[in-house]
N, C-alpha and C positions, 0 to 999 in steps of 0.2 A: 504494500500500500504506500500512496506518495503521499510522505510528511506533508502537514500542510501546520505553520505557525501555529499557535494558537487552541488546536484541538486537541494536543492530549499533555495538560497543564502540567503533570508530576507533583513530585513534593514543592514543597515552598519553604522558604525561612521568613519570619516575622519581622525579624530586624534587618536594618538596611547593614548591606556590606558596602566599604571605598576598599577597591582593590585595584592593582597596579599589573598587569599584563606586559611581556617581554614577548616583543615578536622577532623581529627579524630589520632587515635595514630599511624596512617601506614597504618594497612593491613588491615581496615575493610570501612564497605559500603562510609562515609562519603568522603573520598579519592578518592573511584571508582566515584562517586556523580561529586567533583572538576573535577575530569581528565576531564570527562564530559562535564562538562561545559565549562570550560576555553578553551578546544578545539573551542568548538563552538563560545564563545565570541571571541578567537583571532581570526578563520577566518574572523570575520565580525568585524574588526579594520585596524586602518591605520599599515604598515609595517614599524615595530620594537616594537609595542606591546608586553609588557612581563608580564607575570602572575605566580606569582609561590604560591605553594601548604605548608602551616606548620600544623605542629602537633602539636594537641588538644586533650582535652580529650571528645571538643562536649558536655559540659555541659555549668554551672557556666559561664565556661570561655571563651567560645564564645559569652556570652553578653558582657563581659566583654573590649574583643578584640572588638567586635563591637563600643562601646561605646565609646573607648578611641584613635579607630582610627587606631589601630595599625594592624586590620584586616579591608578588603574590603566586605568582604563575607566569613560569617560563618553559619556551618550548628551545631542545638542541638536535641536536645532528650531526655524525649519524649516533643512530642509539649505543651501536656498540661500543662507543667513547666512554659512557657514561660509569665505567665502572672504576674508571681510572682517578674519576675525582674522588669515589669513596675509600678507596685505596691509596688518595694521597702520591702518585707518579705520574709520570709524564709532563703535563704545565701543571699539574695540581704536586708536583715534590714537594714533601714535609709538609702538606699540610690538607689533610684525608679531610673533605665535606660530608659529615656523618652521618648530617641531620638531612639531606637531601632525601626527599624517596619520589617516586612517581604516580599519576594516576591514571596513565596508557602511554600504546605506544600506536602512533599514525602511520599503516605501511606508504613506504617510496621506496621503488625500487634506483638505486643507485650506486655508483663505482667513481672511487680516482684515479686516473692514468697518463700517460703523458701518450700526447699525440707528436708528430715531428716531419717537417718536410722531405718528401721520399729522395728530394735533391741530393740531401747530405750522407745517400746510401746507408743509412742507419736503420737497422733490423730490430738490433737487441741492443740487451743496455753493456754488455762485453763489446760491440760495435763502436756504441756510444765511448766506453771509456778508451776504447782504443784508437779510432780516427779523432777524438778531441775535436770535434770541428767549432769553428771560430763560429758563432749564433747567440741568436737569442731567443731565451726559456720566456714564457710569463706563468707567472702561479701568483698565488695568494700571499697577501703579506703574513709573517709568523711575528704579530702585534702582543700574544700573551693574551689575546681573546680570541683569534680565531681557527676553527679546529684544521680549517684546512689548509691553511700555511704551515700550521703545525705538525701536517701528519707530511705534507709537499715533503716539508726539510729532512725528516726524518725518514722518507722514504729515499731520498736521495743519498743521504748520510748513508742508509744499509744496502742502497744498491752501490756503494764506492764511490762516489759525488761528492765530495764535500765541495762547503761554496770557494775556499782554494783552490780544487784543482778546476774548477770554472774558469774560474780568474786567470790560472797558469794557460787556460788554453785561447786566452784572449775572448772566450762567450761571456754573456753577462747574465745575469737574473734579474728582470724585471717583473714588479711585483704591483698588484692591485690588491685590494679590501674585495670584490665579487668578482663571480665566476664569468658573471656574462663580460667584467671588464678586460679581462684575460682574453678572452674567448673573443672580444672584437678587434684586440692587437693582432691578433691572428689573422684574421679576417681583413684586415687594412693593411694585412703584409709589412705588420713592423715589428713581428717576432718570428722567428722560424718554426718552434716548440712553445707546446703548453703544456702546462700537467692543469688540472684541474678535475673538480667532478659535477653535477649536473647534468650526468651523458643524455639524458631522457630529452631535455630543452632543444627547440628549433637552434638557438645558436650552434650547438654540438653537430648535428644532422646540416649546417648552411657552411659549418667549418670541414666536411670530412667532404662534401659534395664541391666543393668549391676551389679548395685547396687539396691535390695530390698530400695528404697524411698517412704516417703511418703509424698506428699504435705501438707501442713498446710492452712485451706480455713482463713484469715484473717475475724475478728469477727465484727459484725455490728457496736460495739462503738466504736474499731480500727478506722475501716472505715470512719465513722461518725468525728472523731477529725479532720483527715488530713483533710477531704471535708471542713471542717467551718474554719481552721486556715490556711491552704493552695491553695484550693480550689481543689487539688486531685483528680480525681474521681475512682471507684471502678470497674473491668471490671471481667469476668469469665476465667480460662482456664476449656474446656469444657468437659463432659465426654469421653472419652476413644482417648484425644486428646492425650496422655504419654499411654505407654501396662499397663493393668490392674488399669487405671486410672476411678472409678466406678460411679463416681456422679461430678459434676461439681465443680468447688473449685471458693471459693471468693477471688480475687486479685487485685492488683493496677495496673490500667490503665499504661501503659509505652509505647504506640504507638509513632508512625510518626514521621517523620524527619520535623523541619522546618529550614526553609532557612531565615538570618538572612542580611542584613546591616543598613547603616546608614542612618536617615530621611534625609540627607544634600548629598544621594549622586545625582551626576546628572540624570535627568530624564531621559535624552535619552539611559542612561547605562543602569540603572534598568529597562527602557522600554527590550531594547536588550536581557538582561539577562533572563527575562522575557517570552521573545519570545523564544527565544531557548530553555527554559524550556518546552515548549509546545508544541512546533514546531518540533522539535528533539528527543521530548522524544522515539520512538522507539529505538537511541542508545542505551540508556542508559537501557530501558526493556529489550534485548535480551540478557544480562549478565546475567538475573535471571530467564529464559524460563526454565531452568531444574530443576525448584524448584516448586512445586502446589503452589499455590498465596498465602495460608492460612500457610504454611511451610518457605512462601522464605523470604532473609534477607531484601529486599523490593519489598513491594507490588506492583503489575501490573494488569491492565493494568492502565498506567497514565491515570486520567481524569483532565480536565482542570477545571471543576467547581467542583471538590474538591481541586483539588491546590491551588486556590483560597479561600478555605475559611481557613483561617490560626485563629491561636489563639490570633495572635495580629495586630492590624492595617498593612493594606496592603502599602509600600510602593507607591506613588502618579503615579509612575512608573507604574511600576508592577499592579497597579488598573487599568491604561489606556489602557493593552494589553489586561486582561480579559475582560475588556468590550467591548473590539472592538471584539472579537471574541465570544461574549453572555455568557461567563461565568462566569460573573457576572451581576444580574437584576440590 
């Protein structure tokens, strides 16, 4: 049946909530995610509820904003990151976000990888480290907020990259805050190579049809370091998923949206938010109906016992909605 506003109310809370939502830098899913929600959660509040939406970059610093209170609700990416800040490594060293937990998690199918002009006869990243060619990368800046600068360097670092031996071979790293910013240097022919991820986006599919690219499949020792010092894992983009794309490429897992607040916040909130997550989710799917599920910037159709299984403890909340509705044993 098509959600329709309005007719099937849920719980409500009595008292008014002001709560503080973390999306993303503006124009991309995490925002559309907020508007979403916070619709939902204000109808089902007392009148004069106010909720408002700030910009993030949805990494790093939505634990962050979590932790320290100054966000209510934040969404990061990809999920699999998440476990790293309760753990206290990788940008989060020395200092484990404990009180973090979750109340779903949003499928997007996603991958980071570097792409690279077929010019410079570069197959593999043992190609890469061996012809040195004089170019130019662009990826994400690694600012200590965002995860995918952070995971760029660090994939570069384990595939034998450091930003020296760049240097030494006369290439440069040029670096943006978004994907699609990367992704138009490319496209304007003023970088050679990009790593980045958001493969699913029209810009990925205008860059691989436009410009002769070739993926770089990441190497099993690569792989193998992040998995043991991060816990990372390894995912495929798959044969002829890009035009002329011939065998399958090995890349880093960069899926799902998860949904973030604080273990102290009230129950009956995170219950609500929770429910509307679940409850409503047809809203929020019909914005990505024009996109195959495997293409679009989040996945559909919502299921409730995948929302539920998150990468980090389920808010006490947000555990009580899924079980009442079985989607959690």
């Amino acid at each position: 049946m098509y959600f329709i506003p309005g007719m099937n109310d849920g719980p409500q809370l009595t008292r008014q909530v002001h709560l503080n939502f973390g999306g993303d830098w503006g124009q991309a899913n995490f925002h559309r995610v907020c508007s979403w929600l916070c619709q939902e959660v204000n109808d089902r509040t007392a009148e004069g509820s106010r909720i408002a939406i700030w910009n993030t970059s949805g990494g790093v610093d939505s634990f962050h904003h979590i932790a320290d209170k100054t966000l209510d609700f934040a969404i990061s990416t990809p999920a699999g990151f998440a476990k790293m800040a309760l753990k206290g490594i990788g940008p989060f060293a020395g200092k484990p976000l404990s009180e973090v937990r979750a109340i779903g998690v949003l499928p997007q199918r996603d991958r980071l990888v570097m792409a690279i002009d077929r010019k410079f006869g570069v197959r593999t990243y043992a190609d890469l480290r061996k012809l040195a060619p004089e170019l130019k990368i662009a990826g994400s800046t690694n600012n200590g907020r965002n995860f995918i600068g952070y995971a760029t360097e660090q994939m570069m670092l384990a595939s034998g990259i450091a930003p020296a031996h760049i240097a030494s071979w006369g290439a440069e790293l040029v670096t943006k805050e978004r994907p699609e910013q990367c992704i138009a240097l490319a496209l304007a022919g003023e970088v050679d190579a990009v790593i980045q991820e958001a493969i699913m986006t029209p810009w990925w599919m205008d860059l691989m049809k436009t410009r002769d690219m070739v993926l770089l499949p990441y190497e099993e020792e690569a792989l193998t370091t992040v998995k043991e010092k991060f816990g990372w894992e390894r995912a495929a983009i798959e044969k002829d998923y890009f035009p002329g794309l011939e065998q399958d490429i090995a890349a880093l897992e960069f899926s799902d949206f998860l949904l973030l607040v604080h273990a102290d916040m009230p129950e009956d909130l995170a219950n609500l938010m929770t429910w509307c997550l679940c409850e409503t989710r047809k809203s929020i799917e019909r914005h990505y109906y024009q996109f195959p599920p495997d293409r679009s910037p989040m996945g559909y159709p919502l299921d409730p016992k995948k929302m539920a299984a998150t990468t980090i403890p389920l808010h006490p909340g947000a555990e009580h909605h899924y079980r009442s509705i079985g989607a959690l044993s």
